[in-house]
DSSP file (Angstrom, degrees, kcal/mol; ACC not computed):
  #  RESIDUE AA STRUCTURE BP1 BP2  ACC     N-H-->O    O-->H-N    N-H-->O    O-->H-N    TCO  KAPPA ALPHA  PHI   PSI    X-CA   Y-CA   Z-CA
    1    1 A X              0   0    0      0, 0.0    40,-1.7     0, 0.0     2,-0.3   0.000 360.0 360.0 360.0 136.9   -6.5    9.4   -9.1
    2    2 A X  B     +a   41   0A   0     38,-0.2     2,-0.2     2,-0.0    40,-0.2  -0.780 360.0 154.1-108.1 156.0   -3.4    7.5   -8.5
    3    3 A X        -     0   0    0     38,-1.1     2,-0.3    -2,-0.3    40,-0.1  -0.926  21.8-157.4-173.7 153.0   -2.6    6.5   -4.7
    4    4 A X        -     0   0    0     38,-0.2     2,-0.7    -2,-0.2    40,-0.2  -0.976  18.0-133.5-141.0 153.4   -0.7    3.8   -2.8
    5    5 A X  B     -b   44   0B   0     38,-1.7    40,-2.8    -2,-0.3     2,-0.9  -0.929  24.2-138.3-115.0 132.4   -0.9    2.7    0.2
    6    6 A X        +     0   0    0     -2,-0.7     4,-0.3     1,-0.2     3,-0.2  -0.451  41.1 139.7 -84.3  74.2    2.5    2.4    1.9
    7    7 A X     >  +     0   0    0     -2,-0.9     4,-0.9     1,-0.2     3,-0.2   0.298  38.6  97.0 -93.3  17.3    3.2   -0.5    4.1
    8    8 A X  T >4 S+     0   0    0      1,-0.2     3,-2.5     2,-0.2    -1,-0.2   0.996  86.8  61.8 -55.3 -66.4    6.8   -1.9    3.7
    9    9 A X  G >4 S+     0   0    0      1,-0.3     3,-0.6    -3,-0.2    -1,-0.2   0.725 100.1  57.5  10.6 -71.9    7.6    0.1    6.7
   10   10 A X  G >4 S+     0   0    0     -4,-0.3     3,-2.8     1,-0.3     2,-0.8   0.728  86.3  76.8 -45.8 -47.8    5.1   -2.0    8.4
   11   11 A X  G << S+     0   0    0     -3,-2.5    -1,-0.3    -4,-0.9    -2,-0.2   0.068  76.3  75.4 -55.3   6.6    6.7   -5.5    7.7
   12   12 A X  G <  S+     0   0    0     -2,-0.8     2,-0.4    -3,-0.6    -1,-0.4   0.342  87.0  70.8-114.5 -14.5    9.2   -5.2   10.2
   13   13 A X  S <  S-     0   0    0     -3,-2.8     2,-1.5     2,-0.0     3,-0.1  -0.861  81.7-133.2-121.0 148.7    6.7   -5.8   12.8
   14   14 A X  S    S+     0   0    0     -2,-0.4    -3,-0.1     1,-0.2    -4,-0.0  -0.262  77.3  97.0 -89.5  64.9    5.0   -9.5   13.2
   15   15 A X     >  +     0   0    0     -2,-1.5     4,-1.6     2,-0.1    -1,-0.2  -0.403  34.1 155.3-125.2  41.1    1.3   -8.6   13.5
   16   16 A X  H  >  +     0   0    0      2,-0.2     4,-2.0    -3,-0.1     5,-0.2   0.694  65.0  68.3 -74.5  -0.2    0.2   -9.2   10.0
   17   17 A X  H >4 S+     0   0    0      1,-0.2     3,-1.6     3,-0.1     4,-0.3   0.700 111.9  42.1 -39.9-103.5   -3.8   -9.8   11.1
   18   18 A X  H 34 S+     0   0    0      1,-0.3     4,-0.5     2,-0.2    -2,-0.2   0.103 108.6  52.6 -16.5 -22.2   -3.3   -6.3   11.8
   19   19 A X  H 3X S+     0   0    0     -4,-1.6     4,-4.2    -2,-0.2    -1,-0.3   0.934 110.6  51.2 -48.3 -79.5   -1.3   -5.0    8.7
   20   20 A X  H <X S+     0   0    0     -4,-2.0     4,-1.5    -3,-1.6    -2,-0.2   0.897 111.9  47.8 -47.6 -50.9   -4.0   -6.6    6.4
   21   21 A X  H  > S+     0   0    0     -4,-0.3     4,-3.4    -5,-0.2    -1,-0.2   0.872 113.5  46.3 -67.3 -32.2   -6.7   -4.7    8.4
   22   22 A X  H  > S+     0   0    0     -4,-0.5     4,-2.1    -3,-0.2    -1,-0.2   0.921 109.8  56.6 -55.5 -55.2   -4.9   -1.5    8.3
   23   23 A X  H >< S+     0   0    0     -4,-4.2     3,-2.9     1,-0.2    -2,-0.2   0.931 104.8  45.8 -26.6 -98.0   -4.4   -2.2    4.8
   24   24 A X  H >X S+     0   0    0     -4,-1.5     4,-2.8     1,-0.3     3,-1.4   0.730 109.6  61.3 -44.0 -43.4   -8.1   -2.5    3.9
   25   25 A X  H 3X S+     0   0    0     -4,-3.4     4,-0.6     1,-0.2    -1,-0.3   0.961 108.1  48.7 -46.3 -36.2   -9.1    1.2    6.3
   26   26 A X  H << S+     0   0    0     -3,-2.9     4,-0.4    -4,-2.1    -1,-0.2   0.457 107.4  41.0 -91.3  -0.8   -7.0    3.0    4.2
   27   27 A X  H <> S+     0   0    0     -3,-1.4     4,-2.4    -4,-0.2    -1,-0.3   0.589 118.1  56.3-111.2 -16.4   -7.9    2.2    1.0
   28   28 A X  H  X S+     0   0    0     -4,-2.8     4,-0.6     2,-0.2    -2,-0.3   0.673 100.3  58.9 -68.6  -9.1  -11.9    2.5    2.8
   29   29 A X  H >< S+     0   0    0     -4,-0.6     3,-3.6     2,-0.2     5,-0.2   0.678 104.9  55.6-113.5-126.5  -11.1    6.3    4.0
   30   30 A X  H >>>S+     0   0    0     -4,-0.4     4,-1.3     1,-0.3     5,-1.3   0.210 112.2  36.5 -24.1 -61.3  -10.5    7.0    0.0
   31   31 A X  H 3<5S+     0   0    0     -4,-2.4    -1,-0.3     1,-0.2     3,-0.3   0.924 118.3  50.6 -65.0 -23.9  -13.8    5.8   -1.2
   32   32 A X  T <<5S+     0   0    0     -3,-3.6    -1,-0.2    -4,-0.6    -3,-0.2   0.876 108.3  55.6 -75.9 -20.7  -15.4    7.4    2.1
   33   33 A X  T <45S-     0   0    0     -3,-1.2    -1,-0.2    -4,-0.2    -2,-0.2   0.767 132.9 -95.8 -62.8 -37.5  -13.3   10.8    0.9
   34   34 A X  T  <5 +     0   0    0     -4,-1.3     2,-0.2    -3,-0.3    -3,-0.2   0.520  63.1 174.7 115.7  -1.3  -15.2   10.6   -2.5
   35   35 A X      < -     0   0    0     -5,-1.3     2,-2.8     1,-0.1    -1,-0.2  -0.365  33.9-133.0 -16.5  92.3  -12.6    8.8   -4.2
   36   36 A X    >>  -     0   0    0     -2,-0.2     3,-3.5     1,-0.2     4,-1.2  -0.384  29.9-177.8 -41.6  75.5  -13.7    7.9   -7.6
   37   37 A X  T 34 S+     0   0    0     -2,-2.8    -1,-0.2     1,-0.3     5,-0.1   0.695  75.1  53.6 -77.9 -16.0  -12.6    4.2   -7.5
   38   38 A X  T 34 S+     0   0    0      1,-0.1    -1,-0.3    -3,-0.1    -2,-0.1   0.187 118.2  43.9 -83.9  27.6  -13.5    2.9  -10.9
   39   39 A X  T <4 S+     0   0    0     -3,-3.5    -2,-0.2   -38,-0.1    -1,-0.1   0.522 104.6  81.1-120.3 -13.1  -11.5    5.9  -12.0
   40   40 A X     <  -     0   0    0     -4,-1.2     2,-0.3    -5,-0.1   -38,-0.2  -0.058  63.3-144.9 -91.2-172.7   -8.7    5.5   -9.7
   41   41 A X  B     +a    2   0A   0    -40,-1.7   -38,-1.1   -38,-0.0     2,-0.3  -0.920  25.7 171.0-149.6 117.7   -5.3    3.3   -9.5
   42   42 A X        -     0   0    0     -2,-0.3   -38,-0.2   -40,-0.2     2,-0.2  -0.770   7.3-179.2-155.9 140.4   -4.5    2.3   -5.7
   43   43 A X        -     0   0    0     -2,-0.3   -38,-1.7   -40,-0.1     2,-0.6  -0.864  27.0-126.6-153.0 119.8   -1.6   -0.4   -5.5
   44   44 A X  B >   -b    5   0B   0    -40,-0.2     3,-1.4    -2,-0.2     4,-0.5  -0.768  17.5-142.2 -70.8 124.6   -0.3   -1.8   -2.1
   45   45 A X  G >  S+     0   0    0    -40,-2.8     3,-0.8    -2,-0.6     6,-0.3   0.882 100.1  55.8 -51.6 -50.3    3.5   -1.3   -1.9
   46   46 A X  G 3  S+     0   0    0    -41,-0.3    -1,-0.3     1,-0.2     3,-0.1   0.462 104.2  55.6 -75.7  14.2    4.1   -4.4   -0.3
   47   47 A X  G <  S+     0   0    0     -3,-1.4     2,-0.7     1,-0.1    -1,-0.2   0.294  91.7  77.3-102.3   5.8    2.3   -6.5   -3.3
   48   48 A X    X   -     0   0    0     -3,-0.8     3,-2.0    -4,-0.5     4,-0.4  -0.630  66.8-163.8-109.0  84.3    4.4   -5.1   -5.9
   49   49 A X  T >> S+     0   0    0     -2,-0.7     3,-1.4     1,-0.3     4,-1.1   0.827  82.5  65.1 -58.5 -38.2    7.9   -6.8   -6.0
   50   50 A X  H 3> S+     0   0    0      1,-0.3     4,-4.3     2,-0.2    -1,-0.3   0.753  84.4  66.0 -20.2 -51.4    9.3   -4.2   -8.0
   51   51 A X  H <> S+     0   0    0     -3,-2.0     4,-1.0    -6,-0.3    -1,-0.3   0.693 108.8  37.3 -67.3 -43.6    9.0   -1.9   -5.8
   52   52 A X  H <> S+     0   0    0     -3,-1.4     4,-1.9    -4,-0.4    -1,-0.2   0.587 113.7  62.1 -77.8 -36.9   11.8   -4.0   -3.2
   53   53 A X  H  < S+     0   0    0     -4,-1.1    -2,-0.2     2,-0.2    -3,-0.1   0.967 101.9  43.6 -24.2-114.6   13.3   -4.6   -6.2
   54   54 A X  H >< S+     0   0    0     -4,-4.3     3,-1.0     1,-0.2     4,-0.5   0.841 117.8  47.6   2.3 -76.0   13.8   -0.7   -6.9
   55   55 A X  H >X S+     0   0    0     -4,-1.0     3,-2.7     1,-0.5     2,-1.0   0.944 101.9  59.0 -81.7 -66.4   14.9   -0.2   -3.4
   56   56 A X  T 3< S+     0   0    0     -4,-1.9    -1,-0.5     1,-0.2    -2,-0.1  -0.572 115.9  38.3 -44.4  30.9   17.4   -3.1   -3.4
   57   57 A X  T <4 S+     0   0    0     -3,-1.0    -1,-0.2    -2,-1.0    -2,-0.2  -0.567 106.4  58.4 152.1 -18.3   19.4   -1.2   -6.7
   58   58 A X  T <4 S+     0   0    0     -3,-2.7    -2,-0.2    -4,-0.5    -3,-0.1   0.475 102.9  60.6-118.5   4.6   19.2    2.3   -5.8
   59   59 A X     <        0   0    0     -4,-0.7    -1,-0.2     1,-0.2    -3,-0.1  -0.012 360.0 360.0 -98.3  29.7   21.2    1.2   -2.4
   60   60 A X              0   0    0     -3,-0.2    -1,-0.2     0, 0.0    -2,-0.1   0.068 360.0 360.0-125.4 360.0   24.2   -0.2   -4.2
């Protein structure tokens, strides 16, 4: 299973305790779902610079 969890969104607000902790439920509600996770691929959006990258290019 491939999955990301999307938080760019998020970054616009200055609570980032609270990001990171969000973060970390969401990728715990897949393994509690039954998520193989040494089969899966899970990426946080905002740790992939590409990804901003991307976004920055396809607004031009």
């Amino acid at each position: 299973m491939n999955a990301s969890i999307v938080d760019v969104h998020a970054l616009t607000t200055w609570r980032p305790l609270k990001i990171r902790q969000n973060t970390m439920e969401m990728a715990q509600v897949g393994s509690r779902r039954g998520c193989a996770l040494k089969d899966s691929i899970i990426f946080v959006q905002s740790h992939v610079p590409q990804v901003m990258e991307l976004h920055t290019y396809a607004q031009w």
